[in-house]
C-alpha positions in Angstrom: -24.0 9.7 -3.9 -22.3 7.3 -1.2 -18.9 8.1 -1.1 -16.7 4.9 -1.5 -14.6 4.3 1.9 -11.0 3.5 1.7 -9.0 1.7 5.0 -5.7 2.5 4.6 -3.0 -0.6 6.3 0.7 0.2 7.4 3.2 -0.8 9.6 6.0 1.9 9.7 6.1 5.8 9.1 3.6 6.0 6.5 4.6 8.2 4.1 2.3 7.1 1.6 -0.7 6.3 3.3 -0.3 9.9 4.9 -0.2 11.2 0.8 -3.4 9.6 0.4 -5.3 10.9 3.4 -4.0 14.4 2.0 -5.3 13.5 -1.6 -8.5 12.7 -0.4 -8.9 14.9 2.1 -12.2 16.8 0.8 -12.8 14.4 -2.6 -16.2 14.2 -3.8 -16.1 10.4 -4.1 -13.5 9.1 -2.1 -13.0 9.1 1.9 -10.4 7.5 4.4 -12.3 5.5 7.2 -9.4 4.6 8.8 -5.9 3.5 9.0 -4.6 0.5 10.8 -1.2 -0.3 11.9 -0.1 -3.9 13.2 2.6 -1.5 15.7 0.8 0.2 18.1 3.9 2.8 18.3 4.1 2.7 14.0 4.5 6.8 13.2 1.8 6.6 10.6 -0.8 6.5 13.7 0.2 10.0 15.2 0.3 11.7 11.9 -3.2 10.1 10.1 -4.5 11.0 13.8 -3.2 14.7 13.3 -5.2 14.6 10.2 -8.3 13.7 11.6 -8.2 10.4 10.5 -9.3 7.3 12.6 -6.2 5.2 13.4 -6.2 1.5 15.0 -3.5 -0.8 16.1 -3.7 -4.7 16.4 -1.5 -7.0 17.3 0.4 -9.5 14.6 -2.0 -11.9 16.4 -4.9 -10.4 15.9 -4.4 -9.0 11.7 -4.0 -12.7 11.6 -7.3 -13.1 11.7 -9.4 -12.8 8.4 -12.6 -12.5 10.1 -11.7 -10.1 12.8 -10.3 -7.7 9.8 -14.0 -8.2 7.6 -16.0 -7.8 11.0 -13.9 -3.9 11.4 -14.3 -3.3 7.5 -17.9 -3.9 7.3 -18.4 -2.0 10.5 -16.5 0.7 9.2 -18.2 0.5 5.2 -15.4 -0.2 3.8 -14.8 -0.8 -0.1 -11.4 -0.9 -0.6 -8.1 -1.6 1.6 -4.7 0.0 0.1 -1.7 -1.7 1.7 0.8 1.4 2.2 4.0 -0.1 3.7 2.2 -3.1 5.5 4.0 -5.9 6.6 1.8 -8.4 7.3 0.6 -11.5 5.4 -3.4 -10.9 4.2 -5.6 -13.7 5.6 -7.1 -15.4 2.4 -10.3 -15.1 4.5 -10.0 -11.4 3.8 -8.1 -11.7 0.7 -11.6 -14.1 -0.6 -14.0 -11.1 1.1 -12.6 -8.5 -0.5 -11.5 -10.0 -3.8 -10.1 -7.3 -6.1 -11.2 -4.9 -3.3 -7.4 -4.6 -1.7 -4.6 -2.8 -3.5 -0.6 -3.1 -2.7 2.2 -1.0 -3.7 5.3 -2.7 -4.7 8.7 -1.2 -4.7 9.7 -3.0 -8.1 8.6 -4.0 -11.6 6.8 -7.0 -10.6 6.7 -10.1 -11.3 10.7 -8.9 -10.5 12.2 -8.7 -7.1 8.3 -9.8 -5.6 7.7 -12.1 -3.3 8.5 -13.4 0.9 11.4 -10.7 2.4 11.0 -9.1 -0.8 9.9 -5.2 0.8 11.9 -2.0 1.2 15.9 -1.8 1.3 16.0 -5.5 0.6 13.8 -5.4 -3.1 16.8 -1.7 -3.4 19.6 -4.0 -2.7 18.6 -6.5 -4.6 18.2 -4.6 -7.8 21.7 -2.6 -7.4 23.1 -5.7 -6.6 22.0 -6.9 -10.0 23.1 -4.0 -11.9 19.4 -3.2 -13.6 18.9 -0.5 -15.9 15.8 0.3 -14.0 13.6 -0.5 -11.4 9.9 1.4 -10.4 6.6 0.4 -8.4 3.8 -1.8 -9.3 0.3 -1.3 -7.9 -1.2 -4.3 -7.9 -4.4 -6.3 -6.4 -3.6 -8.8 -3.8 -4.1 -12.5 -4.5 -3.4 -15.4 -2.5 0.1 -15.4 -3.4 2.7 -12.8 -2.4 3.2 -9.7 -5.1 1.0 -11.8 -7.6 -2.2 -10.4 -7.7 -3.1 -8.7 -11.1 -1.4 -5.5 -11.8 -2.5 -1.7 -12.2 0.0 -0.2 -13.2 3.4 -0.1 -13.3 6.1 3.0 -13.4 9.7 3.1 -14.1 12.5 5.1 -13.4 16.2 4.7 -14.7 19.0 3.8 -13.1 22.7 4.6 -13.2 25.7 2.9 -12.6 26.6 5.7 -10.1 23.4 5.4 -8.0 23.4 4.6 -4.1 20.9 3.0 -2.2 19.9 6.1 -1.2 19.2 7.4 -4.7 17.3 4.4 -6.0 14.9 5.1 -2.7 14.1 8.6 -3.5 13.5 7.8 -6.9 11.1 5.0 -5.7 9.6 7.3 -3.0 9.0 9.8 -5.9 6.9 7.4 -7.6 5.4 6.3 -4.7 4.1 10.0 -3.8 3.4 11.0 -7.6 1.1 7.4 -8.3 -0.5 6.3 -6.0 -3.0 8.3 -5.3 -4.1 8.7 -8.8 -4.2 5.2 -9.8 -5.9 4.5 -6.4 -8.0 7.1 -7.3 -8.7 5.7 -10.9 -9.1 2.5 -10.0 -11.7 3.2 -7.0 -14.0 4.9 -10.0 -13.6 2.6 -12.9 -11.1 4.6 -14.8 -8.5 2.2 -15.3 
C-alpha cells in the first residue's frame, strides 16, 4: 500500500511540526515529504533537516502563489498539508486544489478568538484579557476564510484566575503536542 504523503508548513520554531515528523517517523501509512517554511532562517528547517526530513524555504512572494505551491505538492505526491505554526495566507488556488486536503491548528476554541492577527500570544492575550473559563485548540480544515474551515476536533483545558500568559501557553502547547498527531493521524485514514 501507497503510503499517504504529508507536507508539513511553518514559519517559526516548529515545535509541532517537529512532533509530527517524530510521530510518523517509521508509520506504516503515513510519511513527511517535506516541510516548508516562508523564513529561510525559521528553526523548524535545521531541526526537520536533523531528522532527515526534506526542508524548503520560499519567499512571502513566492507561497503567494497557489500554483507554484500545487506544482511542489504534486511533484512531491502530496495528499495532505498540515499548517503547524504557519503564517501565511493559503492561496484559494491551493485552498480549491487541495480541498479538505489542508489541516490548521488553532490555538483557541474556534469559531472564538479566530480570524486576521488572531495567532499565538495575541489569541493568549486575548482570552486572559477576557477572563474565560477556558480556552484549547481546534484542528480544523482550511476554507477560504481565515479559522473557518470545518472543524476536527476541538480540546479544552481550564483556566484560572491566577494564570499567566505563560501558563495558558504551556497548557496550549500541551495540547498542541498530545493532539495533533493523532487526530492528524485519524483524519489521514478515515477514522474521524
Amino acid at each position: 500500500m501507497k503510503k499517504k504523503r504529508l507536507a508539513i508548513f511553518a514559519s517559526g520554531t516548529g515545535s509541532n511540526a517537529i512532533n509530527l515528523i517524530e510521530y510518523f517517523t517509521g508509520h506504516e501509512s503515513i510519511e513527511i515529504g517535506f516541510v516548508l517554511s516562508n523564513k529561510k532562517d525559521a528553526p523548524v528547517l535545521a531541526s526537520a533537516s536533523q531528522l532527515c526530513v526534506e526542508t524548503l524555504s520560499l519567499s512571502n512572494s513566492e507561497v503567494s502563489s497557489g500554483q507554484l505551491l500545487i506544482e511542489l505538492c504534486e511533484k512531491h505526491q502530496i495528499d495532505y498539508v498540515i499548517l503547524a505554526g504557519y503564517l501565511r495566507l493559503i492561496p484559494l488556488e491551493f485552498i480549491e486544489a487541495f480541498s479538505e486536503g489542508i489541516i490548521n491548528l488553532h490555538p483557541s476554541l474556534l469559531p472564538n478568538y479566530g480570524g486576521k492577527g488572531m495567532y499565538g500570544r495575541n489569541v493568549h492575550n486575548a482570552v486572559l484579557k477576557n477572563k474565560e473559563k477556558e480556552s484549547g485548540i481546534t484542528i480544523h480544515f482550511v476554507n477560504q476564510k481565515f479559522d473557518d474551515g470545518r472543524v476536527i476536533a476541538q480540546f479544552r483545558c481550564p483556566i484560572s484566575s491566577l494564570d499567566t500568559l505563560q501558563d495558558l501557553e504551556t497548557k496550549i502547547r500541551n495540547l498542541e503536542q498530545n493532539y495533533l498527531p493523532v487526530v492528524v493521524e485519524k483524519t489521514i485514514l478515515g477514522m474521524v
